[in-house]
C-alpha positions as CSV (number, residue, x, y, z in Angstrom):
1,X,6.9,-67.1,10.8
2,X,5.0,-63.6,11.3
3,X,1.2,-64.0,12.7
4,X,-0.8,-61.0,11.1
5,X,-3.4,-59.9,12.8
6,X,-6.6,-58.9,10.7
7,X,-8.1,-56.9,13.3
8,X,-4.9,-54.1,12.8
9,X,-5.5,-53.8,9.1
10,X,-9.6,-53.3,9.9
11,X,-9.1,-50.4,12.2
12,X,-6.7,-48.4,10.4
13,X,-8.9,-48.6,6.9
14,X,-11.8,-47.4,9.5
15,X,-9.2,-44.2,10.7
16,X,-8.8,-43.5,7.2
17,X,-12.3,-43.6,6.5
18,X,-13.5,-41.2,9.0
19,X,-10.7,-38.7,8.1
20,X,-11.7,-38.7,4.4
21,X,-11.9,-35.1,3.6
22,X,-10.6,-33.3,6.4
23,X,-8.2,-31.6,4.3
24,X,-10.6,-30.2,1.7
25,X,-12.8,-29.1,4.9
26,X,-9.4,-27.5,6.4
27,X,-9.0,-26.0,3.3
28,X,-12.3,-24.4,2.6
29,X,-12.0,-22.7,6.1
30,X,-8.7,-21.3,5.8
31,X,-8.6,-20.2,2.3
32,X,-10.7,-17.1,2.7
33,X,-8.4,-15.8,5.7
34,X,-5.2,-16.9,4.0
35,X,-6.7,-14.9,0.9
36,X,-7.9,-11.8,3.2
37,X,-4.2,-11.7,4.8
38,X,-2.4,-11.9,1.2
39,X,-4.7,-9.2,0.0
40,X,-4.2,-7.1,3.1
41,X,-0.2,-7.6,2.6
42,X,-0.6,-6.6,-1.5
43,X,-2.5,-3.3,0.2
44,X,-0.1,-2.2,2.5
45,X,3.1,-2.7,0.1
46,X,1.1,-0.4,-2.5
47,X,0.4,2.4,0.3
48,X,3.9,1.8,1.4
49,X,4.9,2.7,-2.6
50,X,2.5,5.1,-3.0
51,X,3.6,7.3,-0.2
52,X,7.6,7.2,-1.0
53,X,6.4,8.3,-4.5
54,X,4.0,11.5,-2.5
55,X,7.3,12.2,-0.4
56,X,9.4,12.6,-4.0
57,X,6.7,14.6,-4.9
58,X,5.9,16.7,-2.5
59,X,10.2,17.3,-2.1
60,X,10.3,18.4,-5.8
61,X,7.1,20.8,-5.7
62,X,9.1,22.5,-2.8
63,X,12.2,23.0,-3.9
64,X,10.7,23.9,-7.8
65,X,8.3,26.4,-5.7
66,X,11.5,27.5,-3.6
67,X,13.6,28.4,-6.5
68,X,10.9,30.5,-8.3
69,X,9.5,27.6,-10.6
70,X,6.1,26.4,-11.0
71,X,5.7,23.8,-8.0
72,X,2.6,22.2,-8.8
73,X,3.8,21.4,-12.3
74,X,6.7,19.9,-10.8
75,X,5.1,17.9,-7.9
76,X,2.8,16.4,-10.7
77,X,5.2,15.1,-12.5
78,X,6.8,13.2,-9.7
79,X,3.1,12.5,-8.4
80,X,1.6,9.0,-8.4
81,X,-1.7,8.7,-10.4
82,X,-4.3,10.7,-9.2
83,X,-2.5,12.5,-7.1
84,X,-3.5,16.0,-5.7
85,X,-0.4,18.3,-5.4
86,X,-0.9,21.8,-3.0
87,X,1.4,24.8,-2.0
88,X,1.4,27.1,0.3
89,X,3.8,29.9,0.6
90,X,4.0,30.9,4.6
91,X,6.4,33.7,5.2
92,X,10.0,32.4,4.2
93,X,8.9,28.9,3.4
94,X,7.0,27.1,1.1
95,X,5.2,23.8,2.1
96,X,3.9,21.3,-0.8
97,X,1.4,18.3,0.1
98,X,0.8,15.6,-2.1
99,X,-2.3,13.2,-1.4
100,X,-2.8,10.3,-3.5
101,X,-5.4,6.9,-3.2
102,X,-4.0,3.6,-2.3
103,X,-5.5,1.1,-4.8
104,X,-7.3,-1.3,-2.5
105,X,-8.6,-4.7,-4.2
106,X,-12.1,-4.4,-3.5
107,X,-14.9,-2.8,-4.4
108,X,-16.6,-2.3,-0.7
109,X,-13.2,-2.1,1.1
110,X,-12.4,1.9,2.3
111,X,-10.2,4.2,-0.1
112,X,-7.2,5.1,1.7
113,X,-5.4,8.0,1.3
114,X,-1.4,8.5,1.9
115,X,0.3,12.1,2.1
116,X,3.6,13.3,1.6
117,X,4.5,16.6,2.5
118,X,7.7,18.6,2.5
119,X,8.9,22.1,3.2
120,X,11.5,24.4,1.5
121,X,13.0,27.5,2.5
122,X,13.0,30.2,-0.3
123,X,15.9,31.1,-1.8
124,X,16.9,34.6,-1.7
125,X,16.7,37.2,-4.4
126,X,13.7,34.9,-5.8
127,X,10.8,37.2,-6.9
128,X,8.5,34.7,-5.3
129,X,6.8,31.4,-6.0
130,X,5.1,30.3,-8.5
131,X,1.8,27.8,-7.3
């Protein structure tokens, strides 16, 4: 026959009573960083987008610029939303830069602002490029 001991059963009901609500403290102070790092992760995959869609960009202004075409025209079409799409023609070459804004969630947080920027050499016989 077993021999309980009461004393064992009173001072784990006690543990248990003292941690009550630890968790939902825990909680409350880790949900605002976990939040902040998810946030800060959804950021960076967007700039991350946002500037392989400026390279496109900025590589289809060029070359439309290279071959005599209307670069800007072209570079906005490739361009993410509010984009700004540039050229300028330097000797033989023509360099395009796109900038766009990275949408940050957040009202108070910084804009940031990703480029792309490629370069094209013209092609020959081309009267010129057209901005």
């Amino acid at each position: 026959m077993a021999v309980i001991d009461p004393g064992d059963g009173a001072r784990r009901r006690s543990w248990s009573v003292r941690e009550r609500g630890s968790f939902t403290a825990e909680l409350a102070a880790g949900l605002p960083a976990l939040m902040f790092l998810l946030l800060a992760g959804v950021t960076a995959v967007d700039a991350v987008t946002t500037r392989a869609g400026c390279l496109d960009a900025a590589r289809e202004a060029a070359l439309a610029a290279a071959r005599g075409g209307s670069g800007s025209a072209a570079g906005a079409r490739y361009a993410p939303s509010g984009a700004e799409v540039t050229l300028t023609v330097t000797g033989d070459r023509v360099t395009a830069t796109v900038r766009a804004p990275v949408r940050t969630f957040g009202t108070r947080l910084p804009q940031l602002t990703v480029v792309g920027v490629a370069v094209a050499a013209l092609e020959p016989g081309v009267p010129g490029p057209v901005p």
